[in-house]
C-alpha positions as CSV (number, residue, x, y, z in Angstrom):
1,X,150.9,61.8,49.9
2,X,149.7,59.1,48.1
3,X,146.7,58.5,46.2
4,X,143.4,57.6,47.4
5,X,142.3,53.8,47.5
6,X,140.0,52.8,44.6
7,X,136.4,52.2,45.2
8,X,135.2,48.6,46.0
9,X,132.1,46.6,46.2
10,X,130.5,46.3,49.7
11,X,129.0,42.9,50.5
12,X,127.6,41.4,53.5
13,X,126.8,38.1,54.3
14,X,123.7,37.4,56.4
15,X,123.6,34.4,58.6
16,X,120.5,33.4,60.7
17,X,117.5,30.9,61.7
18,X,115.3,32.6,60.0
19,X,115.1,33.9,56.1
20,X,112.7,36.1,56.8
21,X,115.5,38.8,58.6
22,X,117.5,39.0,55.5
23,X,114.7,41.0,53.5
24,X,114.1,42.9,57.0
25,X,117.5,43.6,57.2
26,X,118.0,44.1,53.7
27,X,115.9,47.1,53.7
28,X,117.3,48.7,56.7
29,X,120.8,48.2,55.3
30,X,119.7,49.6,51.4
31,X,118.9,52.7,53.6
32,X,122.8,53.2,54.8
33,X,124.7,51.6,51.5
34,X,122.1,52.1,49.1
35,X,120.7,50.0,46.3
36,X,121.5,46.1,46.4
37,X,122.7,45.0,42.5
38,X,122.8,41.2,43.6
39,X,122.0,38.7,45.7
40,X,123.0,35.3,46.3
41,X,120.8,32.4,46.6
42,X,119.9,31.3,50.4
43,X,122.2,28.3,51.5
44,X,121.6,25.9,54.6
45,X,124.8,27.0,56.3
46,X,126.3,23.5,57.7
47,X,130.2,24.6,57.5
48,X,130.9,24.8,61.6
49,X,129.3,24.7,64.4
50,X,130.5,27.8,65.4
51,X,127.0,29.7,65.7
52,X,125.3,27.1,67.0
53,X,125.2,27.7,71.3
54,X,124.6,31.6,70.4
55,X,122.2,31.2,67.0
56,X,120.9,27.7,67.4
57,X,120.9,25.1,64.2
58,X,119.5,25.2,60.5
59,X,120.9,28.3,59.9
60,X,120.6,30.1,56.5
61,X,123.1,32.5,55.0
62,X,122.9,34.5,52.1
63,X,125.2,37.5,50.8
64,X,123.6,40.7,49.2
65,X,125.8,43.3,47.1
66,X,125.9,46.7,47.2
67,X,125.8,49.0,43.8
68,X,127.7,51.8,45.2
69,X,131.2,51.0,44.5
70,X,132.9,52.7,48.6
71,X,136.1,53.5,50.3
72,X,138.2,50.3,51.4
73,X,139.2,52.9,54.3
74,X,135.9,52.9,55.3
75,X,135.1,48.9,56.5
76,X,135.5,49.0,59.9
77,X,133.1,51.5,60.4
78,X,130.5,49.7,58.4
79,X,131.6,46.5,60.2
80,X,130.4,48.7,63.5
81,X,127.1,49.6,62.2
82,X,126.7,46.0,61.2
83,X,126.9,45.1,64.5
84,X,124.3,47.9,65.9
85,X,121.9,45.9,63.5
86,X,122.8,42.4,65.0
87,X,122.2,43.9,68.8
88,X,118.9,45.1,67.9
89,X,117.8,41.3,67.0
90,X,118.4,39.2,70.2
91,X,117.1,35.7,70.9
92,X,115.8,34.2,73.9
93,X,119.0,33.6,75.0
94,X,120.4,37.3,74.7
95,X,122.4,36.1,71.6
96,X,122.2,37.1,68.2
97,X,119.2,36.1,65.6
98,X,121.5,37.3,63.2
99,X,125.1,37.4,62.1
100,X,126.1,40.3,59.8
101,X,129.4,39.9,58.0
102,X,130.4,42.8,55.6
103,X,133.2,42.7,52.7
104,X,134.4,44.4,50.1
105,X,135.7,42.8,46.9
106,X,138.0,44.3,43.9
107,X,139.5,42.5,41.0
108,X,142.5,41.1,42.7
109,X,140.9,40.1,46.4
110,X,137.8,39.5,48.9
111,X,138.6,41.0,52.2
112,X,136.6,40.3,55.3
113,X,136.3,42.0,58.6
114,X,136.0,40.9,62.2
115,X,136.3,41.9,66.2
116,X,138.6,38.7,66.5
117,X,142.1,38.9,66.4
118,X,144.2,36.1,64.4
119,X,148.0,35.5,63.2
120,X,146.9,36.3,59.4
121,X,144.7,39.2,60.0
122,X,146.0,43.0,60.7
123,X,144.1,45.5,62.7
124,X,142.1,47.9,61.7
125,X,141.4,50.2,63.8
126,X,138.2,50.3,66.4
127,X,138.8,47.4,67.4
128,X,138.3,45.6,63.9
129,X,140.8,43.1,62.5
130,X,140.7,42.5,58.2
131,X,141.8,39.8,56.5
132,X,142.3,38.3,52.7
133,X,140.1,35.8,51.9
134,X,140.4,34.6,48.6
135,X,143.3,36.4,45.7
136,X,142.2,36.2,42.2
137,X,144.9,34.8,40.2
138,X,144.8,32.4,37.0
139,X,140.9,33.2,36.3
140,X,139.9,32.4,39.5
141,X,139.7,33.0,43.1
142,X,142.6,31.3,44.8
143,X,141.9,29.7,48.1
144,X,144.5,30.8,51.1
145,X,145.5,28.0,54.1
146,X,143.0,29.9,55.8
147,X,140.1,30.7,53.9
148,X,137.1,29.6,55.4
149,X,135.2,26.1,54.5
150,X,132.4,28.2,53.2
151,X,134.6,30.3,50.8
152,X,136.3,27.4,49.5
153,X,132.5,25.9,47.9
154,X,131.8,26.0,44.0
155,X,128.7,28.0,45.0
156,X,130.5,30.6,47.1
157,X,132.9,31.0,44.6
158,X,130.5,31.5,41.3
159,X,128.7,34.0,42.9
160,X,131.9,36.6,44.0
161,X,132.8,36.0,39.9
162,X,130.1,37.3,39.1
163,X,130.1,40.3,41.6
164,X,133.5,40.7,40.6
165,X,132.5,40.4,36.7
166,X,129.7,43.3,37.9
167,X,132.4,45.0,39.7
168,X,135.0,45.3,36.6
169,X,131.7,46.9,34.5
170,X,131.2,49.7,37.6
171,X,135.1,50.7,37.3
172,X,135.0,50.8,33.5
């Protein structure tokens, strides 16, 4: 039997129209995963159009941290209740207000989670795919062929060194 994972630090990323869900939301998450330890700045989100039939345009994104270091095992169950949150905020058009994307980081990786299926990410379980995003290696966060546009920005990338930085302290 082999040993159990070590503890990491729970993220999600918020993506949305309006600013104003991401304190809603981060009080109804606090609730689940406990006490937020940092928060990113809000970003105008301009990477893709991706959201943009579903979520409209001019949308914001901001990532919040989580203080209590959890299970790795456990992220596709929080990716799950992430999206009861996004169901209970629709839009006139049935789609979501908001886009909730949880993570976990550790000192070596950021891995991200997702319903959709792709050549580098490996399933899960309930129907939930994960994937690495960036490696740390060097003193910094590497970027992979298929890291996303976002994750590749200098702002992006300062704030997971300095959850990761707040990360190494927790583990101490």
């Amino acid at each position: 039997m082999s040993p159990d994972p070590h503890p990491v630090k729970l993220f999600i990323g918020m993506l949305s129209q309006d600013a104003a869900l991401f304190d809603q939301l981060k009080d109804e998450l606090m609730k689940i995963f406990g006490p937020v330890d940092m928060e990113s700045p809000v970003w105008n989100w301009e990477h893709t159009d991706y959201y943009s039939k579903e979520m409209g345009t001019g949308l914001k994104r901001q990532f919040v941290f989580f203080k209590d270091l959890t299970d790795p095992g456990m992220i596709s169950d929080i990716k799950l209740k992430t999206i009861e949150f996004e169901k209970q905020f629709k839009n006139e058009i049935s789609g979501r207000r908001i886009n909730l994307d949880p993570g976990y980081l550790d000192s070596a990786k950021i891995v991200l989670v997702s319903t959709k299926d792709f050549s580098h990410r490996i399933y899960l379980g309930n129907g939930i795919y994960g994937e690495v995003t960036l490696i740390y290696s060097g003193k910094n966060y590497q970027i992979l062929p298929f890291t996303y546009p976002d994750f590749r920005t200098s702002e992006y990338l300062d704030v997971f060194r300095e959850a990761r930085e707040k990360y190494k302290q927790q583990i101490k």
